[in-house]
N, C-alpha and C positions, 0 to 999 in steps of 0.2 A: 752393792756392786760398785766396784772402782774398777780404774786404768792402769793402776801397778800391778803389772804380774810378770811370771818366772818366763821367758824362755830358754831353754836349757837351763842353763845354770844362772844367767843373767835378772837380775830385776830391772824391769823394763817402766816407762812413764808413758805410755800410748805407744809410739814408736821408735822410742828413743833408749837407748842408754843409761840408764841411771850414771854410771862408773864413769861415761865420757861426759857428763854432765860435770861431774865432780873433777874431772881434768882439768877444764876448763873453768870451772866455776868459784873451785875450792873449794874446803868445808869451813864449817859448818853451812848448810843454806838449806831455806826451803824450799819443796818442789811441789808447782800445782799442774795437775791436769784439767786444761780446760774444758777439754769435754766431758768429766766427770762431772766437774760443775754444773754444767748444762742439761746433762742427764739427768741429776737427780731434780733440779729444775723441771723442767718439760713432764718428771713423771707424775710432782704433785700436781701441775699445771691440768696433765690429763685426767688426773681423775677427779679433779671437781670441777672438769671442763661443764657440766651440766649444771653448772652455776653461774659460770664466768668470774669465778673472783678474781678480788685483786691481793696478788701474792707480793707481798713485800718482805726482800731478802735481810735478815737483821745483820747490819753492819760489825755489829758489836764482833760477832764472830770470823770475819773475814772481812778487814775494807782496803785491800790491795785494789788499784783501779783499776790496773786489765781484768780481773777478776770479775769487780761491780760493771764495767763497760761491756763487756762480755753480756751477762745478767740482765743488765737495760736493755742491750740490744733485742733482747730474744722477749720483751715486753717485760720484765720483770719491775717495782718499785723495788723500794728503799725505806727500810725501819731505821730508823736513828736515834740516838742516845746523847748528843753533844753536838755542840756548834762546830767543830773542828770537823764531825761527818756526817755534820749539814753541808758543810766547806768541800767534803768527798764529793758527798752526791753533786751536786753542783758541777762540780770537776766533770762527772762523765756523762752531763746534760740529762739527768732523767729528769722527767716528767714531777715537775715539781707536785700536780695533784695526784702524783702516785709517791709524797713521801709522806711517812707517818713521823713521829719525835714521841716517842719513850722517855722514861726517867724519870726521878722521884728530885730530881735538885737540879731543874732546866733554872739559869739566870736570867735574869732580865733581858742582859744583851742576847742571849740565847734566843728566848722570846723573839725579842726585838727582830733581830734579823730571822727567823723561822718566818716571820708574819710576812716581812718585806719580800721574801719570796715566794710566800704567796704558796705556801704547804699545803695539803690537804687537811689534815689538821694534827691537835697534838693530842694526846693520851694522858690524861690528867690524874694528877692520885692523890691532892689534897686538895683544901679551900684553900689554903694560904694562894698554892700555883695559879688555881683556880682565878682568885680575886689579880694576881698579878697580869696573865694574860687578858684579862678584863681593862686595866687600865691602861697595859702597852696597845693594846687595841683601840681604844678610847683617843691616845693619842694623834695612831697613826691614821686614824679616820678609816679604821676595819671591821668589820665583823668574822669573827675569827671562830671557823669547825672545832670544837671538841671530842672526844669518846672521853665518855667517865669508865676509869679503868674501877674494877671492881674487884673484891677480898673474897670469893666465894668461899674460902677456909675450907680447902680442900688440898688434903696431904696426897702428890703424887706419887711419894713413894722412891725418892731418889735423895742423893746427897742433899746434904742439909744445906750447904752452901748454893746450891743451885735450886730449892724449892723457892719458891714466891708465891705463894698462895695462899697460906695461912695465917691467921689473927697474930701471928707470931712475927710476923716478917713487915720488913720496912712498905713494902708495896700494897698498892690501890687502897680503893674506899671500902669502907663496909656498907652491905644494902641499903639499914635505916636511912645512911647518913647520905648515898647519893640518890635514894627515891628521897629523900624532902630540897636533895640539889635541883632535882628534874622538875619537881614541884612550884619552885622558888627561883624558875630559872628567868623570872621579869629581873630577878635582882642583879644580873648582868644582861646588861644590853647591849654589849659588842661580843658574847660571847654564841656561839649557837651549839647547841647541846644536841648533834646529829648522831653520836653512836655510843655504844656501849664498846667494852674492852675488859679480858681476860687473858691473862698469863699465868699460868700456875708452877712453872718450872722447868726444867731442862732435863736431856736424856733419859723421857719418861718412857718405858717400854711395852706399858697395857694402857688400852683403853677407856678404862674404867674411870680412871679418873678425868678422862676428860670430857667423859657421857657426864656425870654427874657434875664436874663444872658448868656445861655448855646446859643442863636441865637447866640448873640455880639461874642461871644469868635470861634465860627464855621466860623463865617466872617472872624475873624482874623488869622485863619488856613488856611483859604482859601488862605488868600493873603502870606501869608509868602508862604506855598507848591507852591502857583503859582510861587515864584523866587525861586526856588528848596532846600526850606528847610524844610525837614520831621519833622512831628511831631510824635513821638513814643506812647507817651500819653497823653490822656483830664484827669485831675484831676477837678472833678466838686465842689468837698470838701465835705461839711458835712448842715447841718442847717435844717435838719426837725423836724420839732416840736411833744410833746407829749402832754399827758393829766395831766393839774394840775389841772384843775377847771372844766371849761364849753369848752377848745376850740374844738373845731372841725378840727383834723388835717387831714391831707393823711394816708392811709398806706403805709408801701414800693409797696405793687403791684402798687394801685393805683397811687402813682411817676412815677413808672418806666413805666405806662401805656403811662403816660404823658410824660416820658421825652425820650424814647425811639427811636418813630418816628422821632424825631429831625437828628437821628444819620442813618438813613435811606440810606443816601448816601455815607456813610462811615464803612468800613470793621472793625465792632469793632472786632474781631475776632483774622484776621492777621493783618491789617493795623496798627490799632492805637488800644491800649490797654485801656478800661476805667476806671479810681480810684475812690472812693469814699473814705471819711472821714465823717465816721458818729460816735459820740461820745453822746449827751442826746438822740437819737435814741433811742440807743443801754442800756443806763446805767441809763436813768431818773428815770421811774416806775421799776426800778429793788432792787431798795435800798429805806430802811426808817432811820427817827430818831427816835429812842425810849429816850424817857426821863420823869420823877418822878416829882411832883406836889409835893414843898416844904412848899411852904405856902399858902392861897390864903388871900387877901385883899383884905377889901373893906372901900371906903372914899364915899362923899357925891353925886362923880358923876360920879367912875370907880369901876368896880370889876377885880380885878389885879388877874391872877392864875399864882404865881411867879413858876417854873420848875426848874430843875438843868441843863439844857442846856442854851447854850449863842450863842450869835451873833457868837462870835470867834469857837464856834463848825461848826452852821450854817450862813451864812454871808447873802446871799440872800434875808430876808425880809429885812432886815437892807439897803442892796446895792442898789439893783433895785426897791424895794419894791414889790419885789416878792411873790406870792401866795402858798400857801404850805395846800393841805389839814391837819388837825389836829383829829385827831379819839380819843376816848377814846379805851386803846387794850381791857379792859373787858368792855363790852357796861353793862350799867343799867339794871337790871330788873323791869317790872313794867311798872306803868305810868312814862315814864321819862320827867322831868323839864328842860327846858334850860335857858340861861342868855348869855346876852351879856359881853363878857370881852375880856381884853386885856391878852395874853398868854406873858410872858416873863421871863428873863433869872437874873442871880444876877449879870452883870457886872453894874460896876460904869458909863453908859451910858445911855440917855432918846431913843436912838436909837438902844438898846438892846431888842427886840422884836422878834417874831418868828410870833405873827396873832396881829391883831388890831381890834375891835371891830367886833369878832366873835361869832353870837351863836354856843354857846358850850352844852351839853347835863352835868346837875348837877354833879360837880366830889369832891372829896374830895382828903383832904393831903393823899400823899402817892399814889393815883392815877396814872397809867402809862398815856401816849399818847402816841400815833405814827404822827410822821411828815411826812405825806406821798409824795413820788416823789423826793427822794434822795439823788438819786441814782449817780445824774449829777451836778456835781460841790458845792457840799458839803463836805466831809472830807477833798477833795484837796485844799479848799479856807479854812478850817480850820486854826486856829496859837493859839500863847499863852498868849494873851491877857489876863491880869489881872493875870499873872502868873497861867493861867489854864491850865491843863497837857490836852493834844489832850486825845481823847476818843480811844476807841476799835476799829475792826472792825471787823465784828462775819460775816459767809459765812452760807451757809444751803446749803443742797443737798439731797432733800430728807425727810429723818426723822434724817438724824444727821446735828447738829450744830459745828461749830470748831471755834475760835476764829484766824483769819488771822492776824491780827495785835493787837498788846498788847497793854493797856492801860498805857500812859504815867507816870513816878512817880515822884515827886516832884525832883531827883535825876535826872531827864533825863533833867531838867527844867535848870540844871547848871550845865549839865558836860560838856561842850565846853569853858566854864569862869573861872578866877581865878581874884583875888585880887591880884592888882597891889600895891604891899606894896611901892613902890619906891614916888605913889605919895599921901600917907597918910601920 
């Protein structure tokens, strides 16, 4: 469920306008509704309210700060992936023991400052990290929370690019090798081995695989607590899927129906505390692309609707060859026509595309679209490809509209550079 929808003819952002957004706004930009956000928030919230976890929003997929400020406010953490959204969280004051730090190639300075702020802890997925956080620790006079993130080698079933879970992929430990961690854990003495942690992938649609993840990793608690090593927290991560097309996901209740029982034997309560890391959950259907129909073309065996938006705004049909609904924001009046075309962008690339042989409903130059569903890793995989200054990003709440992030200027393109006259 999102906040874009039709009245009359109009596509609407809560109660707003899309079309006078874009008056104002210009295109290309993106458009978040904040109570979308919230919503789907508050519903995973509810249904593992008979837990109390703590739900940490993954930045990775959305780190606009009204956004994440929003999120906090309503009790939400922060999963993080880099020192730059450790530098976010920070920005909109959250609760420093509600942030987690993800990734497979955290830096030292990364480290460094994670600890100084005094994290909750970090999500580890080698020994190398492992021994690292050990001696920024050591320095800084810490003892520093871990979760050993773990390889349960369980194929979710989704794009290969977005699985993490199997013996095949750069991420977490294998069992052997973090049951003799858990074992062995005198040999760090500034580090404390409080949780476990799993992430198997993204926009996974059954729950199958994540009963049989979350089994694997319950076995491995078991056996570590049986030689007297407490686990404080199960980090399950994140990876439920939404709606771009046709799929048919879960709800949050419906997960938590299912993943619940599993933990049956164990005091989520006092014992062991439960995380999640839900991020296209939470931010998919919460956010569009609005962008203007510059030209449209046609040759002997395509009808091209060339846009002002590009691959390097939106990256995803280009990468995964990902699905993205496309709407006209003022529908046709009338008997309306449609045509099959190729929707695309003006960068110097054949892999510049946003839809591929799409019926479209008849549109003309100067026509908006909305690219619907994102909300989730779209402005963040954004860059400047072909010297194109990053778009806006416009927030709604309500009936007013605010622009959160300003539209790049040709001047923001090369203020960090200068002309090295030395080798001219």
């Amino acid at each position: 469920m999102h906040r874009f929808e039709f009245k009359g003819r109009e596509l609407y952002c809560e109660d707003v306008p899309v079309s006078k957004i874009a008056r104002e706004a210009g295109t290309p930009f993106y458009l978040y509704s904040v109570r979308t956000f919230l919503d789907h928030y508050l519903k995973l919230k509810d249904a593992f309210k008979s837990v109390k976890p703590l739900i940490c929003f993954s930045m990775k997929a959305n780190s606009n700060l009204t956004i994440l400020k929003s999120l906090v406010e309503h009790g939400s953490g922060l999963d993080i992936v880099s020192g730059g959204e450790l530098f976010r969280a920070k920005k909109v004051g959250v609760d420093s023991q509600k942030i987690v730090f993800a990734s497979v190639g955290k830096t030292e300075k990364e480290i460094e400052d994670a600890i100084r702020s005094k994290i909750l802890m970090f999500n580890v997925e080698s020994i190398p990290e492992l021994e690292t956080i050990n001696t920024v620790a050591c320095r800084l006079h810490a003892v520093q929370k871990v979760a050993i993130r773990l390889n349960p080698d369980v194929s979710p079933d989704t794009h290969d690019y977005i699985t993490t879970g199997t013996k095949q992929n750069k991420f977490g430990i294998d069992t052997g090798t973090a049951n003799k961690l858990f074992m062995e854990s005198y040999r760090y003495p500034f580090i404390r081995f409080a949780g476990v942690h799993i992430h198997i992938g993204s926009q996974i649609t059954d729950s199958k695989p994540f009963v049989k993840a979350i089994k694997r990793v319950l076995q491995f608690i078991d056996s570590v607590r049986f030689c007297g090593n407490p686990v404080e927290y199960l980090n399950i991560g994140g990876g439920l899927a939404i709606i771009y097309s046709k799929e048919k996901p879960q709800t949050a209740r419906e997960f938590a129906r299912v993943v619940l029982p599993l933990f049956k034997d164990y005091d989520l309560k006092k014992g062991m505390k439960l995380v999640l890391e839900p991020g296209r959950f939470i931010s998919g259907n919460s956010g569009i692309l609005v962008t203007k129909i510059l030209y449209k073309k046609v040759n002997p065996t395509k009808t091209f609707m060339i846009v002002d938006a590009a691959m390097n705004d939106l990256i995803r049909p280009s990468f995964y060859g990902a699905y993205h609904e496309i709407t006209p924001v003022v529908r046709p009046s009338g008997k309306v026509r449609t045509a099959e075309v190729d929707i695309v962008g003006p960068i110097c690339e054949s892999g510049d595309f946003l839809a591929k042989n799409r019926k479209m409903p008849a549109a003309n130059i100067g026509d908006l679209l909305a690219v619907m569903s994102c909300g989730a890793y779209g402005y963040v995989m954004s860059s400047n490809y072909n010297s194109r200054p990053r778009v806006p990003e416009v927030v709604v709440k309500g009936r007013k509209f605010f622009v959160a992030k300003k539209r790049e200027s040709y001047e923001d393109l090369v203020r960090n550079e200068k002309i090295v006259k030395e080798v001219i």
